[in-house]
C-alpha positions as CSV (number, residue, x, y, z in Angstrom):
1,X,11.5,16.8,15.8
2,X,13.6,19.6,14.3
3,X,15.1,18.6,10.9
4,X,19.1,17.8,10.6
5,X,19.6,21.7,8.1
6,X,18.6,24.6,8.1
7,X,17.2,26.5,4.6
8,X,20.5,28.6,5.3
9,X,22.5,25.5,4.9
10,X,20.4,24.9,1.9
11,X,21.1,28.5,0.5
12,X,25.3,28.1,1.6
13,X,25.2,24.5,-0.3
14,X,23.6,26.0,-3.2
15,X,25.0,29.0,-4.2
16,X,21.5,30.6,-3.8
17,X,19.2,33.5,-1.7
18,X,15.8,32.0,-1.9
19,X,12.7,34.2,-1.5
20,X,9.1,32.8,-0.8
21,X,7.1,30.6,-1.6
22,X,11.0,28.6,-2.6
23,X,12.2,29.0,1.5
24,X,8.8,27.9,2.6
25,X,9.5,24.4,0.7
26,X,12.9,24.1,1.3
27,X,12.0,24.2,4.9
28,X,8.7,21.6,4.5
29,X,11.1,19.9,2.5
30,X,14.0,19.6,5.3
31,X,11.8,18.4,7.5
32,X,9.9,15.6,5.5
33,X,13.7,14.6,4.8
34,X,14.6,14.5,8.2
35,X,11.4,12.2,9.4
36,X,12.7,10.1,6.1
37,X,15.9,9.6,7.4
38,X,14.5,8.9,10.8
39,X,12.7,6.1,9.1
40,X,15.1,4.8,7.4
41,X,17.9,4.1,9.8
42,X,17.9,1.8,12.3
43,X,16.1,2.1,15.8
44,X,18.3,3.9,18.0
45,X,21.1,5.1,15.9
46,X,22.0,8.6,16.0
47,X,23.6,9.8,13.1
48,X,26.6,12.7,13.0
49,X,24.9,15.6,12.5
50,X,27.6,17.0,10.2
51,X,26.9,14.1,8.2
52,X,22.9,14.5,8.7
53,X,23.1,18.2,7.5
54,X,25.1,17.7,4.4
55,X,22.5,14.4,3.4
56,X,20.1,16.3,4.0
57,X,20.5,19.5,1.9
58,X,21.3,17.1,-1.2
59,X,18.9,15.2,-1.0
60,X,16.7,18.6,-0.9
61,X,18.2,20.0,-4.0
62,X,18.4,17.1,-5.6
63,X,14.2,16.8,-5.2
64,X,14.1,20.8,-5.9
65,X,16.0,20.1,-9.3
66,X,13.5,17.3,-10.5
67,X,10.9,17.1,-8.3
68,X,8.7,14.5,-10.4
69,X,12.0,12.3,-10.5
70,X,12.2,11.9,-14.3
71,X,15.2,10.7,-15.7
72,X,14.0,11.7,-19.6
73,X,12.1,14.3,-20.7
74,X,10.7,15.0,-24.4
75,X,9.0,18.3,-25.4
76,X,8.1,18.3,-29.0
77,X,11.3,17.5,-30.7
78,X,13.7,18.5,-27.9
79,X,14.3,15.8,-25.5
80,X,16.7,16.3,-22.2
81,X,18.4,13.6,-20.3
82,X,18.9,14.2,-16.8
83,X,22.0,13.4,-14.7
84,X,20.7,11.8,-11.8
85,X,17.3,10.6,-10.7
86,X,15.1,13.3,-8.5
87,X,13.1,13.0,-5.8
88,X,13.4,12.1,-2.6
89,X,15.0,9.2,-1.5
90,X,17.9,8.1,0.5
91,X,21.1,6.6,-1.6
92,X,22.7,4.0,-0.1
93,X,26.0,6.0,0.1
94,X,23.7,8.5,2.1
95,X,22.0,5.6,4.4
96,X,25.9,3.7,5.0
97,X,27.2,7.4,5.6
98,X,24.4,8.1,8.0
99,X,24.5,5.2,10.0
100,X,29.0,5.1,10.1
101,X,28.3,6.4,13.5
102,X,26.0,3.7,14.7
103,X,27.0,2.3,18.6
104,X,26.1,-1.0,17.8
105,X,22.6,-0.9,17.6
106,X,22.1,-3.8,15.3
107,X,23.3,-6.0,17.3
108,X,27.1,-6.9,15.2
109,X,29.4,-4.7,17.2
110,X,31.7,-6.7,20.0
111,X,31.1,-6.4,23.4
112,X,31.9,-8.2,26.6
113,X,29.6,-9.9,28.8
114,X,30.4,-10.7,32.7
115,X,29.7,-14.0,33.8
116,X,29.0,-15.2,37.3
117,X,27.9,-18.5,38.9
118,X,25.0,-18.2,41.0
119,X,23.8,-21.6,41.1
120,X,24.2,-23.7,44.1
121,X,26.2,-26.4,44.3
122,X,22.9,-29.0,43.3
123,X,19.5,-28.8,42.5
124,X,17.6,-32.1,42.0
125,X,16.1,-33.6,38.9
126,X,12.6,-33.1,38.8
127,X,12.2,-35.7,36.1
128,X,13.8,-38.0,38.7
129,X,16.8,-38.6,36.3
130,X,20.3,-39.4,37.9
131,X,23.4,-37.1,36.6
132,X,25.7,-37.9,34.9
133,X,23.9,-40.7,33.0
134,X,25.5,-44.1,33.6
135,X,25.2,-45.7,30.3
């Protein structure tokens, strides 16, 4: 299946013109983020694609930023903290925002159901009990 962005989206989001081998994993990265978010939603829900497309290219540059997803790093005597954990994964801003479209698909949503009698007007007891009960 296709993935939810394009590396153009990546490039308008970013502020950036990539050049290979950096559009080459944008793109592998797109599309191991949109089998992610394929497995991370529920069965069945299709999420906005505006909404698919914008998750998407964060979570790509957030993994191109800091790949390894370190949250310190130390060098000698210069140490860096960074602002936000890298890697890819799925926030669970990003998972409520991708399933806000969701039809009902895990099984809270209201719905009405018909009835109808079909039964006929008796069917005796196999067990041989009288109804209703005299007790």
């Amino acid at each position: 299946m296709a993935a939810y962005a394009t590396v153009a989206d990546y490039e308008a989001r970013a502020a950036v013109t990539l050049v290979e081998p950096q559009r080459s994993q944008v793109q592998a990265l797109l599309d191991d983020i949109a089998a992610l978010i394929r497995t991370s939603i529920p069965s069945g829900t299709v999420p906005d694609p505006h909404v698919a497309r914008a998750v998407s290219v964060a979570v790509a540059r957030r993994t191109m930023a800091n790949p390894g997803g370190y949250r310190q790093r130390t060098v000698g005597q210069y140490s860096e903290t960074l602002g936000e954990t890298g890697g890819m994964y799925l926030t669970d801003a990003e998972l409520e925002a991708l399933t806000a479209n969701d039809s009902g698909s895990s099984g809270d949503a209201a719905y009405s159901v018909g009835l109808r009698d079909s039964c006929p007007a008796w069917y005796p007891d196999p067990g041989g009990r009288v109804w209703p009960p005299s007790w």
